[in-house]
C-alpha positions in Angstrom: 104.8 81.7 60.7 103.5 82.2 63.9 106.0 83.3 66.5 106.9 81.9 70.0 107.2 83.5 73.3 109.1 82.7 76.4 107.2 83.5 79.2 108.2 83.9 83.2 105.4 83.5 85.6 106.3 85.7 88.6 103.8 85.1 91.6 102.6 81.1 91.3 99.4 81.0 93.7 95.6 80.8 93.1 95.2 83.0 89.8 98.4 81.8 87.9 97.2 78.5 88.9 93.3 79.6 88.1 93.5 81.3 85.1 97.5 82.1 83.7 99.0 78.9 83.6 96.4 76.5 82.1 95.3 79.0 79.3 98.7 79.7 78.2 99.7 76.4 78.3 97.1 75.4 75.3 98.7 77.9 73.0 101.2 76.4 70.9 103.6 79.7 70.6 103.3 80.2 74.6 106.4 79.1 76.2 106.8 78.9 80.1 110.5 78.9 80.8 110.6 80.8 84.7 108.3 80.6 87.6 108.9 82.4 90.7 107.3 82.4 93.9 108.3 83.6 97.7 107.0 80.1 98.5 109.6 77.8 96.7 107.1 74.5 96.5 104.8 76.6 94.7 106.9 78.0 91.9 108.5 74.2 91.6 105.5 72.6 91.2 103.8 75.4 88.7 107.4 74.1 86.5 106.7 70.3 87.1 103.2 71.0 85.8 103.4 73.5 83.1 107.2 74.5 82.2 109.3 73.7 79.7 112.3 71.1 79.9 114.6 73.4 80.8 112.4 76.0 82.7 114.1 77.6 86.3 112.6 78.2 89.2 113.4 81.8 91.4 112.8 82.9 94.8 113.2 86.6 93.7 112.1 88.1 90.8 114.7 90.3 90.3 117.0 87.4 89.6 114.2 86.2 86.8 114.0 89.3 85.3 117.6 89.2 84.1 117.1 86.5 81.8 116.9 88.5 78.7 115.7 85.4 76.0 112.4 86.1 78.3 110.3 88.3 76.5 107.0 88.2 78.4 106.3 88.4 81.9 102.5 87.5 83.6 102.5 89.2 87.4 100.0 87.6 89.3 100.8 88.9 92.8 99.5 90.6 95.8 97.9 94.2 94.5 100.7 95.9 97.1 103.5 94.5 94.6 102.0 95.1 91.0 103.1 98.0 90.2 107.2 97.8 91.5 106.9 94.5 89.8 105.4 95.3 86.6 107.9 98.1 86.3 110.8 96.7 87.0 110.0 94.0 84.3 108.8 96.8 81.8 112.3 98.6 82.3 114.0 95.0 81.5 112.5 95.1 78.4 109.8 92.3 79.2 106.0 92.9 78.3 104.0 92.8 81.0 100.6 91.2 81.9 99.7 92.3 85.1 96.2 90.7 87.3 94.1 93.0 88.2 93.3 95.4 90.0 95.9 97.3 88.0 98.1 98.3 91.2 96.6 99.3 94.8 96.7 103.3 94.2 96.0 105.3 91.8 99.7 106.8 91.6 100.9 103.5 91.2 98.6 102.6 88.5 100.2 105.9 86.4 103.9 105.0 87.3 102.9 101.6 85.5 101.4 103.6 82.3 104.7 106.0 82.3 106.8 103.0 82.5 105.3 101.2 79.2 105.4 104.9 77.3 108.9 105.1 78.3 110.1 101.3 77.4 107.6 101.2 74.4 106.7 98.2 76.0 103.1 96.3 75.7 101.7 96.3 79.3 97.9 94.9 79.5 95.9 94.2 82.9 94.0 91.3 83.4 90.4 92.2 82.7 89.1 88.8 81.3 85.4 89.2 81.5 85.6 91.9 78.1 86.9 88.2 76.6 83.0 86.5 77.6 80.8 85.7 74.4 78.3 87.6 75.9 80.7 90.9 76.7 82.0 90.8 73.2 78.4 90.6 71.5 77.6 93.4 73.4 80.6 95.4 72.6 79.8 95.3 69.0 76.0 96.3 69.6 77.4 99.3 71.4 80.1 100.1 69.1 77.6 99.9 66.1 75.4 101.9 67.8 72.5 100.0 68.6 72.1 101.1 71.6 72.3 104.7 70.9 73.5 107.2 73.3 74.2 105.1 76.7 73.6 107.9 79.5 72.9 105.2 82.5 74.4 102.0 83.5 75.0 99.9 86.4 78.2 97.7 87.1 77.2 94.4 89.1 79.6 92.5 91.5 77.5 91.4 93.7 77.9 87.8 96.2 75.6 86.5 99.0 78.1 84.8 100.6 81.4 84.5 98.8 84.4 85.9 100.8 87.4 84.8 99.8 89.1 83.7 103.2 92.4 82.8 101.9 95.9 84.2 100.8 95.6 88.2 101.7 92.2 88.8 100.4 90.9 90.1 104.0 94.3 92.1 104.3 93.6 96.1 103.6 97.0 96.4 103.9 98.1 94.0 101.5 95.1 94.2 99.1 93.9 98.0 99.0 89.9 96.8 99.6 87.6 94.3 99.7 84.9 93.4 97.1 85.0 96.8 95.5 89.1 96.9 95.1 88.6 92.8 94.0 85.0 92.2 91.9 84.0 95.7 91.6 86.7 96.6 89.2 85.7 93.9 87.1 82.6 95.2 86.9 83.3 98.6 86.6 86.2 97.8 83.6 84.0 95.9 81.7 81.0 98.8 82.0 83.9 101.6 81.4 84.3 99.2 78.0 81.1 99.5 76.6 80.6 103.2 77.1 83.8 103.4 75.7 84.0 106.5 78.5 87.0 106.9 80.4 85.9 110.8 81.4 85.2 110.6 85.1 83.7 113.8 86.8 82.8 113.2 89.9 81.9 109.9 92.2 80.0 109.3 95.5 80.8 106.2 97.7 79.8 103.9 100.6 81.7 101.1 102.0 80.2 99.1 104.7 81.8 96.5 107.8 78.4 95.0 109.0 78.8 91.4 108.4 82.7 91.2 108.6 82.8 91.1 112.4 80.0 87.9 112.9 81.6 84.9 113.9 81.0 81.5 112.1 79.3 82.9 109.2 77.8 80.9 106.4 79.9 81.1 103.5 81.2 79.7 100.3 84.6 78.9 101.7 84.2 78.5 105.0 83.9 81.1 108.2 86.4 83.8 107.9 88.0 85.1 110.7 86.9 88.5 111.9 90.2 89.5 113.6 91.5 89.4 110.3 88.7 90.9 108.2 90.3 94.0 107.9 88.3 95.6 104.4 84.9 96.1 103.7 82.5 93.8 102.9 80.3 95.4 101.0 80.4 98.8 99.1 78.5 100.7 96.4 78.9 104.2 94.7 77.8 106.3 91.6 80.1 108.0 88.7 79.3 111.0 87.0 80.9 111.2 83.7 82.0 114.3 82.2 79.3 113.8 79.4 76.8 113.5 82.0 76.1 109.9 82.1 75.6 108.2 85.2 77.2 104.8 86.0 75.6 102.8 89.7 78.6 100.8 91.0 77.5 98.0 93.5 80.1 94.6 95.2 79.8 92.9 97.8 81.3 89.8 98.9 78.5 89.4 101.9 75.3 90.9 101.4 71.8 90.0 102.3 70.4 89.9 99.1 69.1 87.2 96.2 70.2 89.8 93.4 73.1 88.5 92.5 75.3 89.1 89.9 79.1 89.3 89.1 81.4 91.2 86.7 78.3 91.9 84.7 76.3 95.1 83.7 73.3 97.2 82.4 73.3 99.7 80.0 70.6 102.2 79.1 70.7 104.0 75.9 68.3 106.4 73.6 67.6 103.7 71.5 67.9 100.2 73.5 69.3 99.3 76.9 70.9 95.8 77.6 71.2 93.5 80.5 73.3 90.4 81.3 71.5 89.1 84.2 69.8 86.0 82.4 72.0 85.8 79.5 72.4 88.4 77.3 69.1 90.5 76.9 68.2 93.5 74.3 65.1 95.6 75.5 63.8 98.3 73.4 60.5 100.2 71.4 59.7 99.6 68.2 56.5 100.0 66.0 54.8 101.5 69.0 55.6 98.4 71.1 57.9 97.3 73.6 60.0 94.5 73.0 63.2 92.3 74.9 65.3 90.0 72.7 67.2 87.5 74.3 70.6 86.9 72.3 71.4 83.0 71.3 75.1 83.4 71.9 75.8 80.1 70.5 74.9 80.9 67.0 78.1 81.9 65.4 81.0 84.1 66.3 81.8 87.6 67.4 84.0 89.9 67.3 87.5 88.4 68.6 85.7 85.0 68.9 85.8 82.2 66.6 82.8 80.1 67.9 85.2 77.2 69.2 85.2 76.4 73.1 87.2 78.5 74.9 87.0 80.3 77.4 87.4 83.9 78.3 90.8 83.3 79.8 91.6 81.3 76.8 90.4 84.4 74.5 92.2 86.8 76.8 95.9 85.1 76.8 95.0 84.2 73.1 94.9 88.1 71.8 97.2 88.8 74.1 99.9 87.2 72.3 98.2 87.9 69.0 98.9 92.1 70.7 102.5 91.3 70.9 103.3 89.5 67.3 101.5 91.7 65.7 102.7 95.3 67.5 98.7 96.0 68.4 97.5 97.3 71.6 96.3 95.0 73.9 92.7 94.6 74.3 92.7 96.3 77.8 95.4 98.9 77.5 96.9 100.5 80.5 95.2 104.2 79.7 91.9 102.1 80.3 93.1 100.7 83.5 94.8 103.4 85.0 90.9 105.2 84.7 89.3 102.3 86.7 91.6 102.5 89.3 91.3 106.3 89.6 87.5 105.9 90.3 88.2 103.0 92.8 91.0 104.8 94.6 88.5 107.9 94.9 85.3 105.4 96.1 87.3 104.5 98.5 87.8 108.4 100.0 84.3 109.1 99.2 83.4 106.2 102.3 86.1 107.3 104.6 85.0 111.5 104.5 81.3 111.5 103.1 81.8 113.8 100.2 82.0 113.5 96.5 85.2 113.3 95.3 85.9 115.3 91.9 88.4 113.8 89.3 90.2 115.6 86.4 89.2 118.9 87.5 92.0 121.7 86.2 
């Protein structure tokens, strides 16, 4: 018999709204008993929409994490507050889903991991592009080995003209980054994933301001406001692993190109390489002749996927609870995370002094 979960959303704005909310709601062992939000309308309406009969609504999160029947909690705020948030609820015995980016440093990002170690507590981050058809195809190519050896690979987060211009996505303070702290680390999670390589050596960076400051720009959501533009807007690096393979990093929320591409990578191996640019691609030599295979990702199942219609979010909050009932580790587990959010943290100081930055080193 499949067990149920009570679940307390803490942090009600665009991606519990987006992404949290509406997956868990079509599980039928997903309960969502507490919402809380600093803006009160937000957390009531996330219960008039999605919460049980009886589900509360709290201004504080401290008040809803001492409701022990809860026994998950999904923190989908601010990057500033991930990491006192998602500790506090793993000391109060709650398993924790946290959004990405894991937390906004690096030292936060470890206090999280310590915390789960010490509560024994399932913490997962919210990667949910490894959850894509395409991502998890590709996962079992690499795992299998069909790709052989992957020494080179580039991570893709790249937008023309996409800047998010609300909540504190412009707000370094608040945030961390830009593109690289926000889309990059999808990118760079899901390419950490299929190398299964969470060795960093070393990493070079570049972050760039040059088409923050325009007024009236065409975008996706509207102008931004350059007063308030206060991360980068488009930044790139490269990762040396300790085995010597070489990882190109590039995101951008405004950038004058037509290459675009997001949360997706390339991977080049000894005996294949693989693309997801137009669909998921296979290119290799065999019998003396080149070839590229373009995958049919509707023909059947993969690994983790049943073939029905859901979505990645679906998938992710799916095995997420599957993690949980059946004392697994998560999909993405916090080790993994923490890794990613090393080599963003030291991108970052790689722009600001213009040296490489070594990680790991004794």
């Amino acid at each position: 018999m499949t067990q149920t979960f009570r679940i307390g959303i803490i942090g009600c704005g665009g991606i519990a709204n987006g992404k949290h909310l509406p997956s868990l709601s079509k599980l039928p062992n997903a309960q969502l008993v507490a919402f809380c939000d600093i803006v009160s309308e937000r957390a009531e309406q996330a219960r008039e929409k999605y919460g049980t009969d009886d589900a509360a609504v709290y201004a504080q999160y401290t008040e809803l994490l001492q409701d022990e029947t809860i026994e998950i909690v999904h923190v989908c705020t601010p990057n500033d507050s991930h990491a006192e948030i998602a500790i506090a609820a793993l000391e109060a015995g709650k398993h924790v889903m946290c959004e990405k980016p894991m937390a906004k440093t690096a030292a936060d990002a470890k206090r999280m991991v310590e915390a789960a170690k010490r509560t024994g507590k399932k913490l997962t981050i919210g990667y949910n592009n490894r959850y894509r058809p395409d991502s998890l195809h590709l996962k079992r190519l690499c795992e299998e080995g069909a790709l052989g050896d992957i020494y080179f690979a580039k991570a893709h987060a790249v937008r023309r003209r996409a800047v998010p211009t609300w909540g504190v996505f412009l707000d370094e303070e608040k945030q961390g980054g830009g593109p690289l702290i926000d889309i990059g680390t999808h990118a760079l999670d899901l390419t950490l994933w299929m190398l299964d390589n969470y060795k960093p050596k070393l990493v070079l960076g570049t972050s760039y301001h040059k088409l923050s400051q325009r007024e009236n720009a065409a975008n996706a959501w509207g102008p931004w406001d350059p007063a308030k533009f206060t991360v980068e807007d488009s930044a790139f690096g490269m990762i040396v692993m300790e085995n010597g393979a070489t990882i190109m990093l590039e995101s951008s929320w405004a950038l004058n190109t037509l290459e675009v591409d997001e949360a997706k990578c390339t991977l080049s191996g000894t005996e294949a390489g693989a693309d997801m640019k137009n669909g998921l691609r296979i290119n290799g030599e065999q019998h003396s002749r080149l070839y590229v295979t373009e995958v049919d990702l509707k023909a059947g199942g993969v690994a983790f996927y049943s073939g029905k219609a859901e979505d990645a979010a679906d998938v992710e909050m799916r095995m997420w609870l599957q993690a949980i009932e059946q004392d697994t580790d998560p999909i993405v587990t916090p080790e993994q995370a923490y890794v990613v959010s090393q080599i963003l943290e030291a991108l970052y100081e790689s722009a600001r002094t213009g040296e490489a930055v070594y990680l790991n080193q004794a």
